[in-house]
N, C-alpha and C positions, 0 to 999 in steps of 0.2 A: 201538659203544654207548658213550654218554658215563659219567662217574663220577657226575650227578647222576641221569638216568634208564636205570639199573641193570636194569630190568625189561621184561616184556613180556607181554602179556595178551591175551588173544583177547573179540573181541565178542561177545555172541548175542542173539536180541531176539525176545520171546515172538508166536505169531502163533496164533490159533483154527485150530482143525481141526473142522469139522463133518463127522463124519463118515454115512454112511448110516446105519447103526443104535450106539446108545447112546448118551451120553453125550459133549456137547461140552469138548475137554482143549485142553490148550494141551503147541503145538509149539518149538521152539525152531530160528532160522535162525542160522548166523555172518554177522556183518554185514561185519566187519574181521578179520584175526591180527596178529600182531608188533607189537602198540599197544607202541609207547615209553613208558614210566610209572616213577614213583617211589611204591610203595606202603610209608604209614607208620602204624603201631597208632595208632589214638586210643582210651582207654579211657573208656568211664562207666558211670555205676554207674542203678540204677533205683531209687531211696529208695522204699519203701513207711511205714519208719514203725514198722516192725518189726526191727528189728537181724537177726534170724533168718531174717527172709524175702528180706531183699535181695540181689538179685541181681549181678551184674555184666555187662554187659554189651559184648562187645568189636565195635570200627568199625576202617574204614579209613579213613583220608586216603588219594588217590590223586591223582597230578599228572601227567596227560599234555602229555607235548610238546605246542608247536607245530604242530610238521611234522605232524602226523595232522589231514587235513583234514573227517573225519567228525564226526559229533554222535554226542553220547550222550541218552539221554532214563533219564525213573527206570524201574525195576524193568528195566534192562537186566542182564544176565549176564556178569561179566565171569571169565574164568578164566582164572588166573595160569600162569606158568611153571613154580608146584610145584605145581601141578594142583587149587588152593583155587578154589572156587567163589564168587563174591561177588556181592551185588545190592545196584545202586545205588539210592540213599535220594535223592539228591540230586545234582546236576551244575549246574555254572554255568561259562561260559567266561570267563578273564582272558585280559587280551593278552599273558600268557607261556603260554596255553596253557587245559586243561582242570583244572578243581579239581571232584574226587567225593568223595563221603561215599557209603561202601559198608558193606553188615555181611553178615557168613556167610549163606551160602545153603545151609544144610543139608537132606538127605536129609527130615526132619521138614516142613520149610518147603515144600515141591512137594508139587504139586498135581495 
């Protein structure tokens, strides 16, 4: 493991289940494990206009290697090496690699 991509993340990537009776949910498959990645906070805030109502809001920067020859798409799942859950907002590929913008995928947030 390099000093720059310190990390590793597992894929997962939502798919319909219809099932025979009830209610159509969504499943989740791993796409990739051991993603090489540098995950970095980026903070912002949600201004409403109200001093007392605003929020905060925390993101990730994340920087995948090269070497990882898959794609990422949005609302994929990615979960860390300390077992955080995150869903990607945004992915675009550089030619050093993968750059994501991810924010918490909390227990609240599924569906």
């Amino acid at each position: 493991m390099s000093a720059i991509f310190d990390r590793t993340v597992t894929q997962k990537r939502a798919r319909d289940v219809v099932p025979e009776r009830g209610m159509r949910y969504e499943a989740f498959e791993t796409v990739a494990t051991g993603i090489r990645c540098s995950i970095q906070l980026k903070k912002s805030r949600r201004a409403t206009g109200y001093p007392e109502d605003d929020t905060g809001s925390e993101q990730w920067q994340i920087f995948v290697t090269r070497c990882h020859d898959g794609d990422f798409a949005r609302n994929d799942i990615l979960v860390d090496d300390l077992e955080r859950e995150l869903r990607v907002e945004a992915a675009y590929p550089t030619p050093l690699g993968w750059n994501l913008l991810a924010s918490d995928w909390t227990v609240g947030a599924r569906r």
